[in-house]
N, C-alpha and C positions, 0 to 999 in steps of 0.2 A: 402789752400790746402797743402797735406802731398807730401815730395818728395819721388822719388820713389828711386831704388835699386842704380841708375847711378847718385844719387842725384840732378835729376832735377825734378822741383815742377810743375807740370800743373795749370796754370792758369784760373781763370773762365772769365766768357765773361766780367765783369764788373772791373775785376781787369785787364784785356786787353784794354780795352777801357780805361779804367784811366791812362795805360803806355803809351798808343798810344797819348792822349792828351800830354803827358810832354815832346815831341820832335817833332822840327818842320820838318824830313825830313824822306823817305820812297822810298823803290821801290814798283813800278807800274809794273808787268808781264803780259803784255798781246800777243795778235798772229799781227805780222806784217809780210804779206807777207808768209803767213802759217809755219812760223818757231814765235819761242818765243822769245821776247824782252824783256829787262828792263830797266825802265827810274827812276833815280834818281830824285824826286819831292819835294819842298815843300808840305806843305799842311796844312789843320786845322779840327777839327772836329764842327759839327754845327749838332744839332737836329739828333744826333746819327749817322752819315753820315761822309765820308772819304770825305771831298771837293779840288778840285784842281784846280787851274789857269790856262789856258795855251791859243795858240793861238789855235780858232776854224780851220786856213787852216794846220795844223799841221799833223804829223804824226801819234801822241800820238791819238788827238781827234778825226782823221777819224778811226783809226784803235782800237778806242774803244767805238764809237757809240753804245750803246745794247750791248754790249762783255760780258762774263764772264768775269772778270777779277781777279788777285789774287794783295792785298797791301802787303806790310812786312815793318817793322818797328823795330827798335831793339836800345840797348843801352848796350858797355861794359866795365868794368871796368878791363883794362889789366892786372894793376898789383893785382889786387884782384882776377884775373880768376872769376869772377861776371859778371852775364849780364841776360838780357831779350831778347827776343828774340815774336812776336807776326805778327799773317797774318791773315788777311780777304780776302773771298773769297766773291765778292755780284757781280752785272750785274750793267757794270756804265753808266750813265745817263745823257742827256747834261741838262743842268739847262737852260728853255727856257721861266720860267715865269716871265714878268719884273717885279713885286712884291718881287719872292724871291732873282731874281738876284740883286737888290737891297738890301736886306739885308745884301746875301753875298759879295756885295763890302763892305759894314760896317765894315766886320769880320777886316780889314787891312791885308790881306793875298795879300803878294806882291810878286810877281814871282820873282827867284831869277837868272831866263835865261831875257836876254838882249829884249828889244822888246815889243810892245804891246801882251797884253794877256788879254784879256777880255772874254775870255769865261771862263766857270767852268762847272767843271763835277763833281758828286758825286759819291760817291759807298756808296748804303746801303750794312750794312753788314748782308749776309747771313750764313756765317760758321765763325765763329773765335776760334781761338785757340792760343796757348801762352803755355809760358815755361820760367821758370827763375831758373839760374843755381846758388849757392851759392858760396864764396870762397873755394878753397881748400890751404891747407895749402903747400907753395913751398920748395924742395927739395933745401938742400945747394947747391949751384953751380950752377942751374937751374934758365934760364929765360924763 
């Protein structure tokens, strides 16, 4: 993709998905308590899908049963003023079939909050979009 005037390059869904697989951490936005939260998560992607660990009596998992939810994900390079920047917007999903939740203990996606965490939820992704901003070159004296 061409960048545009403010040199940042739009991303397609597929080179979104390929940033979002090379880091293993992301915020979660979704409504707790009808105001908007975010939870810093691990995560993995598996058969196109945002997957996440956490505990089923949780806040996270009640308050995102069927939700909209929105992921973000991002990666920068400070002294480069470089980075990525990528969100999916999909409806997350508790993982309830023991076939696949089998699977996805396979993944090795190990929660990185304290605690039993045996549930997983997914988000397929229904909007994503992405942005990746190139170096600029820094001014003498400037950090």
């Amino acid at each position: 993709m061409e960048p545009n005037d403010a040199g940042l390059e739009r991303l397609s869904r597929e080179q979104c998905m390929r940033l979002l697989g090379s880091v293993p951490l992301g915020r979660i936005v979704y409504t707790r308590g009808a105001l908007p939260a975010v939870e810093l998560v691990n995560f993995t992607l598996y058969d196109g899908d945002i997957i996440i660990r956490t505990d089923p009596s949780g806040k996270l998992a009640a308050a995102t049963r069927g939700a909209v939810v929105a992921f973000e994900a991002d990666s920068a390079d400070l002294a480069a003023h470089a980075g990525w920047s990528v969100t999916v917007v999909g409806v997350s999903q508790a993982v309830t079939d023991n076939d696949e939740i089998r699977r996805l203990e396979r993944l090795g996606l190990d929660p990185w909050a304290p605690g039993e965490r045996p549930y997983f939820m997914k988000i397929p992704p229904t909007i994503v979009n992405g942005r990746r901003i190139g170096g600029r070159p820094r001014l003498a004296g400037k950090r």
